[in-house]
Backbone as CSV, one residue per row, in Angstrom:
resi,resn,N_x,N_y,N_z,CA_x,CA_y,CA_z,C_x,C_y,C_z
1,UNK,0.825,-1.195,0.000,0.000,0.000,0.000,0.867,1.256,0.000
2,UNK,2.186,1.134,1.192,2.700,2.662,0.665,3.298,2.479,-0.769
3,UNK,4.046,1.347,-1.039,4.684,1.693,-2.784,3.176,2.094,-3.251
4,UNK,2.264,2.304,-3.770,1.940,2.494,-4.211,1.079,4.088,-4.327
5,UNK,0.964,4.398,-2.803,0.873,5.774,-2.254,2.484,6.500,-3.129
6,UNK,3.492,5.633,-2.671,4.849,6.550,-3.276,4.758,6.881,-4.126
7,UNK,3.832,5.496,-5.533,4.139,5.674,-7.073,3.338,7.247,-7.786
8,UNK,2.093,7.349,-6.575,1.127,8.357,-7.115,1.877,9.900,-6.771
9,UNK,1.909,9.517,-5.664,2.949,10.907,-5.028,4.002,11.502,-5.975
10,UNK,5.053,10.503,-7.108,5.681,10.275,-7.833,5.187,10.956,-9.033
11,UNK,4.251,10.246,-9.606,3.821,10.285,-10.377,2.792,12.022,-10.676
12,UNK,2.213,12.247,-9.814,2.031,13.733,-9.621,3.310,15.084,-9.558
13,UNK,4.210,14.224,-8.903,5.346,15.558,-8.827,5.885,15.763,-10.444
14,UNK,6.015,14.803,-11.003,6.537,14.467,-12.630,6.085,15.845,-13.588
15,UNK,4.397,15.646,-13.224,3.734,16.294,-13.753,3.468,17.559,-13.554
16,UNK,3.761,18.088,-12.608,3.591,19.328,-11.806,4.152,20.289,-12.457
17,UNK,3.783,21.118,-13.210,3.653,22.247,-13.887,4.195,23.489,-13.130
18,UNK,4.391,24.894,-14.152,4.403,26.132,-13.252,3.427,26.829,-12.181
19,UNK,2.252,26.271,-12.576,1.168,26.603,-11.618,1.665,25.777,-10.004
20,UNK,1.665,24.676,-10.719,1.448,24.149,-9.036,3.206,24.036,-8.096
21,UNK,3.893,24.516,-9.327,5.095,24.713,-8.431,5.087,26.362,-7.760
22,UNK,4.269,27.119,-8.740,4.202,28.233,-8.056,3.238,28.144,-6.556
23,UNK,2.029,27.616,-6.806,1.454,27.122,-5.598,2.029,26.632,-4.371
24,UNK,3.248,25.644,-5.013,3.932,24.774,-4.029,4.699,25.778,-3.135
25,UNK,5.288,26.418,-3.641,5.895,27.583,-3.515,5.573,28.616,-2.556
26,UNK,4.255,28.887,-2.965,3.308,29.976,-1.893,2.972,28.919,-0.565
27,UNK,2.708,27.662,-0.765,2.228,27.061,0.502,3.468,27.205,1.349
28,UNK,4.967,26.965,0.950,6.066,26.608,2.174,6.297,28.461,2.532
29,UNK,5.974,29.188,1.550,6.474,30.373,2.274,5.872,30.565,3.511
30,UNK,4.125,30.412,3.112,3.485,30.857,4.592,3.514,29.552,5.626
31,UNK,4.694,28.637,5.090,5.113,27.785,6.576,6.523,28.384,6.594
32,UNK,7.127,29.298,6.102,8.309,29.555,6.641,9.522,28.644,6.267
33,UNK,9.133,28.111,5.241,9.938,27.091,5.072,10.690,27.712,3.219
34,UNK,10.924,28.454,3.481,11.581,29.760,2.567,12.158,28.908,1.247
35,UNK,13.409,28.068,1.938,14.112,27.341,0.933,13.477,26.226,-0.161
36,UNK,12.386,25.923,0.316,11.372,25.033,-0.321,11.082,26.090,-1.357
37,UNK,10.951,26.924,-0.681,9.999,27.988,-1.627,10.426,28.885,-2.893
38,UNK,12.072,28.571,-2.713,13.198,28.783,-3.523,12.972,28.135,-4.506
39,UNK,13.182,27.207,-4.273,13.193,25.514,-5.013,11.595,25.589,-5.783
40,UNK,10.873,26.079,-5.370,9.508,26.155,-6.352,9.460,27.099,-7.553
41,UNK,9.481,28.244,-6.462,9.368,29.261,-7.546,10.076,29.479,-8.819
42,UNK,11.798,29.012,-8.471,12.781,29.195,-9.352,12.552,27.980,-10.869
43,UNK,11.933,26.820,-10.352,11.423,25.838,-11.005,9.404,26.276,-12.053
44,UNK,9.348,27.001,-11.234,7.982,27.976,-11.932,8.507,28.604,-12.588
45,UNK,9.653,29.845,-12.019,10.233,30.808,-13.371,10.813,30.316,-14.699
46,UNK,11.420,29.331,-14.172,12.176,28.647,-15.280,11.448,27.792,-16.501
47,UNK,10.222,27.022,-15.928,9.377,26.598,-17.027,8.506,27.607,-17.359
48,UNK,8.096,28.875,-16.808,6.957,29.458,-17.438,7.543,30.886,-17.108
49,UNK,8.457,31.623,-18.145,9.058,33.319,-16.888,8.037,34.135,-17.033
50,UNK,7.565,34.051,-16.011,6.278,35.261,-16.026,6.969,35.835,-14.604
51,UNK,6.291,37.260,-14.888,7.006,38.663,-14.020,5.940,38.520,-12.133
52,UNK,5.513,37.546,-12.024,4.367,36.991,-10.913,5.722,35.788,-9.964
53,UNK,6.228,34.808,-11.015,7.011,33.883,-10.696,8.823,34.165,-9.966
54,UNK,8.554,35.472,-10.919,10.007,35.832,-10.400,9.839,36.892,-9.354
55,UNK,8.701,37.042,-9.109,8.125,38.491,-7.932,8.410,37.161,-6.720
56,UNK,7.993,36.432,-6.757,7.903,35.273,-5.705,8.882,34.979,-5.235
57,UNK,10.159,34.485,-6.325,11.426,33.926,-6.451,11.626,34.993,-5.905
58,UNK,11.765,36.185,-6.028,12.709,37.231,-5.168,12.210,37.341,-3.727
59,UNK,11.084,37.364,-3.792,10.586,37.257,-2.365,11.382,36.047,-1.094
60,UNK,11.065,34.920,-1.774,11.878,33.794,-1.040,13.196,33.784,-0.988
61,UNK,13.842,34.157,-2.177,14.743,34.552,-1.568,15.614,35.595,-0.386
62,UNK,15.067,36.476,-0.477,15.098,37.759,0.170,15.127,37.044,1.264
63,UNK,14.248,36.280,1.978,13.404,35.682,2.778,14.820,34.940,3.602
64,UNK,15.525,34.382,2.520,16.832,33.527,3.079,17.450,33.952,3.451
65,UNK,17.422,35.402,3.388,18.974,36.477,3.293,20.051,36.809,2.021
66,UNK,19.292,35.376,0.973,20.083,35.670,-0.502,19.986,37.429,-0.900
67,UNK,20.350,38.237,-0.556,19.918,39.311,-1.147,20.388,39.730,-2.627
68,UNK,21.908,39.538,-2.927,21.944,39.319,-4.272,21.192,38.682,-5.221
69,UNK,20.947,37.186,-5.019,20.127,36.782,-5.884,18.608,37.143,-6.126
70,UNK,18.162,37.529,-4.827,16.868,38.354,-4.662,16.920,39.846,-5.817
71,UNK,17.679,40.493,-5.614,17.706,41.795,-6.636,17.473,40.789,-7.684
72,UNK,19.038,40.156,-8.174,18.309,40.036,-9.829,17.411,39.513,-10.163
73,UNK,16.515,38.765,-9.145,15.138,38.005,-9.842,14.154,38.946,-9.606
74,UNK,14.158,40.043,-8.590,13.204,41.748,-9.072,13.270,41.739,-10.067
75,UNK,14.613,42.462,-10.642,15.003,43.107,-11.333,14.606,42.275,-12.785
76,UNK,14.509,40.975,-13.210,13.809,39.917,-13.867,12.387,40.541,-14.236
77,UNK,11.859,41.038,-12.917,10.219,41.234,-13.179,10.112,42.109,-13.912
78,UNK,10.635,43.335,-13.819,10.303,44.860,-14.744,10.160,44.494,-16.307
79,UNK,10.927,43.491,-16.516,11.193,42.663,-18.266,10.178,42.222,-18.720
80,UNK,9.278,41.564,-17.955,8.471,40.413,-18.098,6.902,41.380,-18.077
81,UNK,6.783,42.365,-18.253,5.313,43.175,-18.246,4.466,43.090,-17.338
82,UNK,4.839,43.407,-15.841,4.220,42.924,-14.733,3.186,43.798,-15.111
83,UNK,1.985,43.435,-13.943,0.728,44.783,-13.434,1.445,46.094,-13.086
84,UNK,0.581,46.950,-12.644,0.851,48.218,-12.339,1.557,47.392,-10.713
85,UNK,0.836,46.914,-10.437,0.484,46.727,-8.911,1.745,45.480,-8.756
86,UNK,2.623,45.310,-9.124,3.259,44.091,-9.663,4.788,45.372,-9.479
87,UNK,3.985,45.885,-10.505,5.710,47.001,-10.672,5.940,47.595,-9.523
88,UNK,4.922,48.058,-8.256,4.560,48.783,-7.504,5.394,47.905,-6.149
89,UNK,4.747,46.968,-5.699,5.820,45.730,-5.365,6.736,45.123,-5.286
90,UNK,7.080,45.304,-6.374,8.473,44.786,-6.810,9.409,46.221,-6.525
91,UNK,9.450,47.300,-6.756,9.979,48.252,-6.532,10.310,48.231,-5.166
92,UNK,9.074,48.165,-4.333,8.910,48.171,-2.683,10.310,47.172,-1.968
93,UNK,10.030,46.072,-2.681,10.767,45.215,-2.814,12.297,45.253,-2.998
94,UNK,12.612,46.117,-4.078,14.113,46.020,-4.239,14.390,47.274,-3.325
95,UNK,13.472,48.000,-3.103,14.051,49.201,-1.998,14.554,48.591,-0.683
96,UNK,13.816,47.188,-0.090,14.184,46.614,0.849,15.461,45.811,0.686
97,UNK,15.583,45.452,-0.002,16.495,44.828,-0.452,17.504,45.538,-0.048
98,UNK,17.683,46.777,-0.788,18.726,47.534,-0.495,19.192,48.111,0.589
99,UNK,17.975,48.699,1.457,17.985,48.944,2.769,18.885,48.077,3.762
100,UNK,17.676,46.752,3.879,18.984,45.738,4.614,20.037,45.429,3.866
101,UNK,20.421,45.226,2.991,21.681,44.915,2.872,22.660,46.151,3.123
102,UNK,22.320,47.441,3.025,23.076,48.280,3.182,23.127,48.237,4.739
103,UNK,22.361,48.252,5.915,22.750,47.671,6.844,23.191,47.062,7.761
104,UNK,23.130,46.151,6.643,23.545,44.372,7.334,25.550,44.546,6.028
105,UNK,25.415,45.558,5.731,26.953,45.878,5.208,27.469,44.755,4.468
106,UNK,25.979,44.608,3.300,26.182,43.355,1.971,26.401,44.273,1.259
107,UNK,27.254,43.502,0.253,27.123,43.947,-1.253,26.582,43.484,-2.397
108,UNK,25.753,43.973,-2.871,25.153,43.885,-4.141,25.606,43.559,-5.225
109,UNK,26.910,44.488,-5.177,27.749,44.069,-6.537,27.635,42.520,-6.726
110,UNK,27.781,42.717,-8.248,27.807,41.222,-9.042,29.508,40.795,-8.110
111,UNK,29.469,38.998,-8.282,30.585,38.639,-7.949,31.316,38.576,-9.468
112,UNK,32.783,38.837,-9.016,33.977,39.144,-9.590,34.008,38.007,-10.502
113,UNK,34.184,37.625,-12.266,34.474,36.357,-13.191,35.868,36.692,-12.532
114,UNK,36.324,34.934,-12.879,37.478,35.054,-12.505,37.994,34.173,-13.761
């Protein structure tokens, strides 16, 4: 009985689309479980880049303390033809960004090719 609970469980994740990874995504944020939520969204942006998916992705990240990677997946959204209310957000968003990290005495700058 569980192999077969496993195979469906399995067999659903296979299939799981940008919707429901974006979903997946929104459920671990509001458990706090951020890095899950990494792992969704970035897997939503990547099969479907809509300027909603990468509003998320920056969010969770942010969320980790990634703050670099958080800017550039904002900064992703402005590209992608968000809402008014989307652009409005996301702005809010990279202002925080900047705030704490200027705080917390991160840098933004891209890392150095070597």
């Amino acid at each position: 009985m569980k192999i077969v609970a496993l195979l469906c469980a399995l067999a659903t994740a296979a299939v799981a689309g940008p919707v429901e990874d974006n979903e997946a995504g929104k459920q671990a944020m509001f458990a706090s479980h951020y890095a899950t939520a990494v792992v969704k969204f970035r897997a939503a942006a990547e099969a479907d880049p809509q300027a909603a998916y990468y509003f998320n992705l920056c969010a969770a990240l942010y969320s980790t303390g990634a703050f670099r990677p958080a800017l550039v997946a904002c900064q992703r959204v402005t590209g992608l033809k968000p809402t008014e209310r989307l652009k409005i957000n996301t702005g809010q968003l990279i202002d925080k960004i900047r705030f704490d990290a200027k705080n917390q005495h991160i840098s933004l700058a891209p890392e150095p090719r070597h």
